[in-house]
C-alpha positions in Angstrom: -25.1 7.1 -30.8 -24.5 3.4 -29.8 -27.3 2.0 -27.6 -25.1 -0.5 -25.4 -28.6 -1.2 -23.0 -30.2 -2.8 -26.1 -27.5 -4.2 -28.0 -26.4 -6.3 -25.8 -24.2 -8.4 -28.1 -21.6 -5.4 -29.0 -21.9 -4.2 -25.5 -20.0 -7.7 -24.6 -17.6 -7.3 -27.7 -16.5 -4.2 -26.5 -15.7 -5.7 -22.5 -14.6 -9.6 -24.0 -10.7 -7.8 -24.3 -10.6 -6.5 -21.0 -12.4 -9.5 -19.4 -10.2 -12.5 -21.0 -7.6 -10.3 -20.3 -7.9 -9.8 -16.2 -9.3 -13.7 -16.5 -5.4 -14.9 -18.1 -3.1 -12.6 -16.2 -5.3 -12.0 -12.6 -7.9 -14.5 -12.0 -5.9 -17.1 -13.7 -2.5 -17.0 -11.4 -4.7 -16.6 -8.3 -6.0 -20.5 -9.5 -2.9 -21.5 -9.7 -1.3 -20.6 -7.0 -4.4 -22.1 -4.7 -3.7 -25.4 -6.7 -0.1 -24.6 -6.2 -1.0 -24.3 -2.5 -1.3 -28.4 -2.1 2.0 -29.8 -4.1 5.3 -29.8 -2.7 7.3 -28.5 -5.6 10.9 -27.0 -6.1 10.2 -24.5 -8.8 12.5 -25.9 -11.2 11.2 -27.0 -14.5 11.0 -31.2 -14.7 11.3 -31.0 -10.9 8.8 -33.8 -9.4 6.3 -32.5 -7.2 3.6 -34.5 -4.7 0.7 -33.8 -4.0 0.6 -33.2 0.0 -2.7 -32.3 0.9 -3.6 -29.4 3.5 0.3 -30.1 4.8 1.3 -26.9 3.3 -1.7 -25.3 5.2 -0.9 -27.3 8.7 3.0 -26.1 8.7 2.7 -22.3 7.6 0.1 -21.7 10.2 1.6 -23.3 12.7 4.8 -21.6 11.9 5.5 -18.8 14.9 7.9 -16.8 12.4 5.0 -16.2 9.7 2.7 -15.1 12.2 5.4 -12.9 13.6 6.0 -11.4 10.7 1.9 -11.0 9.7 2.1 -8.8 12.8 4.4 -6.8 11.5 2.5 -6.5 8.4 -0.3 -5.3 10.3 1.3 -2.8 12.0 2.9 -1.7 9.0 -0.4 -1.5 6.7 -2.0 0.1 10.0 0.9 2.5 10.0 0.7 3.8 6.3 -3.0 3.9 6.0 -3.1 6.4 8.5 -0.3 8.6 7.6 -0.4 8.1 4.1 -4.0 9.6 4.1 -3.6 12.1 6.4 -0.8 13.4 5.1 -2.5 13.1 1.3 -5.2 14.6 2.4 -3.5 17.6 4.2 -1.1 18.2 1.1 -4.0 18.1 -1.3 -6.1 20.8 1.0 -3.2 23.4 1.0 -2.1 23.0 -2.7 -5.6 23.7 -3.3 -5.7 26.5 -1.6 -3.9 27.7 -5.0 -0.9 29.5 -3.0 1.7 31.1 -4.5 4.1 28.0 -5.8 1.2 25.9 -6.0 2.1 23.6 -8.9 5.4 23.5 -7.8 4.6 21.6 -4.7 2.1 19.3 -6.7 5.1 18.4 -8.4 7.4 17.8 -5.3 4.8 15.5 -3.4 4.1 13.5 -6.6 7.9 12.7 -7.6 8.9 10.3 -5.1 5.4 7.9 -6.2 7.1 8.0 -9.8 10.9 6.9 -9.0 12.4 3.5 -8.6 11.4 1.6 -5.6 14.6 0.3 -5.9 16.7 3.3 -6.7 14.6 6.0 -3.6 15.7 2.4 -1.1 19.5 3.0 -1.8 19.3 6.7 -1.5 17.1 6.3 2.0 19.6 3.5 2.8 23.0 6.1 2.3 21.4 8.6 3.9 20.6 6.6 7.3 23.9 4.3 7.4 24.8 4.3 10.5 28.7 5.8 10.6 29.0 7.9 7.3 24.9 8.7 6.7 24.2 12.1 6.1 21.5 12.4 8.6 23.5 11.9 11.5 26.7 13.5 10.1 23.9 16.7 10.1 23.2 15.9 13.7 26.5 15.8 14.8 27.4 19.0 12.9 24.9 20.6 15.0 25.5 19.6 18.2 22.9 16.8 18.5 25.0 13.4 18.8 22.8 12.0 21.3 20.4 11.6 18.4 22.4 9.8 15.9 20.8 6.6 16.1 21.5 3.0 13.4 18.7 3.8 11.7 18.4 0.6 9.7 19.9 -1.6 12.3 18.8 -1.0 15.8 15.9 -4.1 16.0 14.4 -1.1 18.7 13.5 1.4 15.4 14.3 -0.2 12.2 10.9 -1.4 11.0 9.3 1.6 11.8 12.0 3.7 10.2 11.7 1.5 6.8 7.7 1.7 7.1 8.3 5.4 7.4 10.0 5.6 4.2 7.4 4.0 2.3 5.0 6.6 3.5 7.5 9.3 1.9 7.4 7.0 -1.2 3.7 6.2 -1.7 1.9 9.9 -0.4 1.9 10.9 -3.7 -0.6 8.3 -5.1 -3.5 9.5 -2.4 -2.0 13.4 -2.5 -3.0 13.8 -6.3 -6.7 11.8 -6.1 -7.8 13.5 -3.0 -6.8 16.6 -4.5 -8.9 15.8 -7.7 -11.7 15.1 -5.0 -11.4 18.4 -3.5 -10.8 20.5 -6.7 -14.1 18.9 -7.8 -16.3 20.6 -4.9 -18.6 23.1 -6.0 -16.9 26.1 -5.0 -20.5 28.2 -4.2 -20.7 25.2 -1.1 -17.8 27.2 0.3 -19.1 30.4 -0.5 -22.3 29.4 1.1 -21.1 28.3 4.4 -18.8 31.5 4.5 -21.5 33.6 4.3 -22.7 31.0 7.3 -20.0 32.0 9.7 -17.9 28.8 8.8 -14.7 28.8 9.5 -11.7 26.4 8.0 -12.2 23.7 10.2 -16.3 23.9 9.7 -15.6 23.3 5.7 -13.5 20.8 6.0 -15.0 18.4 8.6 -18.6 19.6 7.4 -18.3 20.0 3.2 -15.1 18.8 2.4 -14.6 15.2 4.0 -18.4 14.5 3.2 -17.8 15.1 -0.4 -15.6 12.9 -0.7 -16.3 9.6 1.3 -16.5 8.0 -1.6 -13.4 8.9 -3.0 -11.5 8.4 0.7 -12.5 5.0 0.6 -10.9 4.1 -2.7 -7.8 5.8 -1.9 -8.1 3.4 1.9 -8.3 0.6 -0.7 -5.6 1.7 -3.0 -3.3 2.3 -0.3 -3.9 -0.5 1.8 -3.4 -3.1 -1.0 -0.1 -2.0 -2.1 1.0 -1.5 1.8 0.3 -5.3 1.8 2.2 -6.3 -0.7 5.1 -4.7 0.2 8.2 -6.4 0.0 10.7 -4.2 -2.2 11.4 -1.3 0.0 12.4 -4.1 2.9 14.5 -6.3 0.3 16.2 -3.4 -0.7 17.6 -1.3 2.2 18.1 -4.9 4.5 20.1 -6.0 0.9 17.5 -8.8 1.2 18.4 -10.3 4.8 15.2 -8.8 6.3 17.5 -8.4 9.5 19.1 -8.0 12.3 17.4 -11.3 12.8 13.8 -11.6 11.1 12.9 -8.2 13.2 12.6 -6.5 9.0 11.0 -9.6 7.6 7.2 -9.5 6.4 5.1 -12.0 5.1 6.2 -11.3 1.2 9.8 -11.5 2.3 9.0 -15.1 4.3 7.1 -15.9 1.1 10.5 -15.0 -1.1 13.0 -16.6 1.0 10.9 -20.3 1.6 9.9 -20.1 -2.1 13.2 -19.1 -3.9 15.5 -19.7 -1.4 13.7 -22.8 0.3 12.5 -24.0 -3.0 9.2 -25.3 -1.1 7.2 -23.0 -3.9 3.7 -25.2 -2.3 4.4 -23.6 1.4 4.8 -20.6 -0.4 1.6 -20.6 -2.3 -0.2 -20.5 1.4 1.6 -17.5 2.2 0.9 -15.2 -0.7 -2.8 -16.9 -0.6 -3.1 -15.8 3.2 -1.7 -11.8 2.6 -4.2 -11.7 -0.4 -7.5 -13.1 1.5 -6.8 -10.7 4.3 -6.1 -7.9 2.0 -9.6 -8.3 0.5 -11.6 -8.7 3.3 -9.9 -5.8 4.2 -11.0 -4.1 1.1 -14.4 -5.4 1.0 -15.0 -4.1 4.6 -14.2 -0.4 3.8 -16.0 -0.8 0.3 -19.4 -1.3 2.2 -18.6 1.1 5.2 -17.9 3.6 2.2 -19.6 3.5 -0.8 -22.8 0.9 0.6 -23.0 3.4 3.4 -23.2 5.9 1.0 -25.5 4.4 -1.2 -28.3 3.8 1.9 -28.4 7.6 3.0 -28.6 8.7 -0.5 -31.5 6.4 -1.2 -33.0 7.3 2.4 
């Protein structure tokens, strides 16, 4: 068997593929873009660009309509983390519970994490149009036409309808590692704190979500970087309008339209440089209030 501690050499042959390769494609466009972040450039091939200084900087953040809409984003990443772990969480407890139609379900809260972004969008999008949606033709078939709302179009509900979709879509992700985190419990803790008088509650808030802080916290990070990056789901069901107004649009979707359709690719830059500093401070802040935390009372 290899020794990788003392052969030192072959141990960095074996990581020099992985390393080069998250150097090119990661560390290398994150470079580019900060250098990116200075220039005034179009985007087009053999375009001139100038070199502008902290300009770029000065007119994003004083730019009321990209703070607006990093509001959102917080509300929106604030939104899923909660629900999306909760829910995860709650799923993965009763499926493994190992009821009758157990892998079944596994299957059903995992599907919508494997479709199109794109093509789960245009079905949410049919399903809540306003006059010929199925949702409110239901309501109204029922009695219920003071409910039918415009789903994607009253400014009142529409965000939080849209972030609420991207919940449904993204559950499964958290759902199956939590429930690799609980299926890995010892199951003779259980035993033991039945024999203890434990109830359901007792195991889970006193074996359960202990076990598994660690894992929690990755699924906190996993989840909150893809909630704040999110820009698909919006482009999608607003057919890239971000509207009624901007009341849809979120710091990706600002970044799209001043880059593309703008063709100011340097104001750009600051955007996507902004929602990806704030994204891993976020990160950082539950790594060490997870796994550093974690660390100390298992050294104490």
């Amino acid at each position: 068997m290899i020794d990788f501690k003392k052969n030192k050499t072959l141990a960095f042959a074996f990581i020099l593929p992985a390393l080069l390769f998250y150097l090119f494609f990661m560390i290398g466009p994150v470079a580019e873009t900060f250098a990116m972040s200075f220039f005034k450039w179009k985007g087009i091939g053999g375009s001139s660009s100038g070199f502008v200084g902290l300009r770029n900087y000065v007119r994003v953040f004083s730019d009321h309509n990209f703070w607006e809409s990093f509001g959102r984003l917080i509300y929106f990443v604030v939104l899923n983390v909660i629900l999306q772990m909760v829910l995860g969480f709650t799923l993965a407890y009763l499926v493994s519970l190992k009821l009758k139609g157990a892998r079944f379900f596994k299957l059903v809260f995992f599907l919508p994490a494997v479709l199109s972004v794109t093509a789960v969008s245009l079905m949410w999008k049919m399903i809540l149009s306003t006059n010929d949606g199925m949702l409110n033709m239901l309501l109204t078939a029922f009695g219920m036409e003071s409910l039918t709302r415009s789903w994607l179009t009253d400014p009142a509900i529409c965000f939080t309808v849209i972030a609420l979709i991207n919940v449904w879509l993204q559950v499964g992700m958290p759902f199956v590692i939590l429930l690799a985190g609980i299926l890995g419990i010892p199951t003779e803790m259980y035993e033991a704190a039945a024999i203890d008088g434990a109830n359901g509650w007792h195991r889970i808030f006193g074996i359960t979500i202990p076990m598994m802080k660690e894992i929690i916290a990755v699924c906190m990070i996993l989840v909150l970087s893809n909630a704040m990056k999110v820009f698909d789901v919006f482009y999608v069901i607003t057919s890239g309008s971000f509207g009624p107004g901007n009341v849809n649009l979120v710091p990706m979707g600002y970044m799209y339209i001043t880059s593309f359709r703008g063709n100011d690719f340097g104001r750009g830059s600051v955007m996507a440089l902004c929602v990806m500093v704030v994204g891993a401070l976020a990160s950082v802040f539950i790594y060490f209030r997870g796994f550093r935390k974690e660390g100390r009372e298992n050294a104490g």
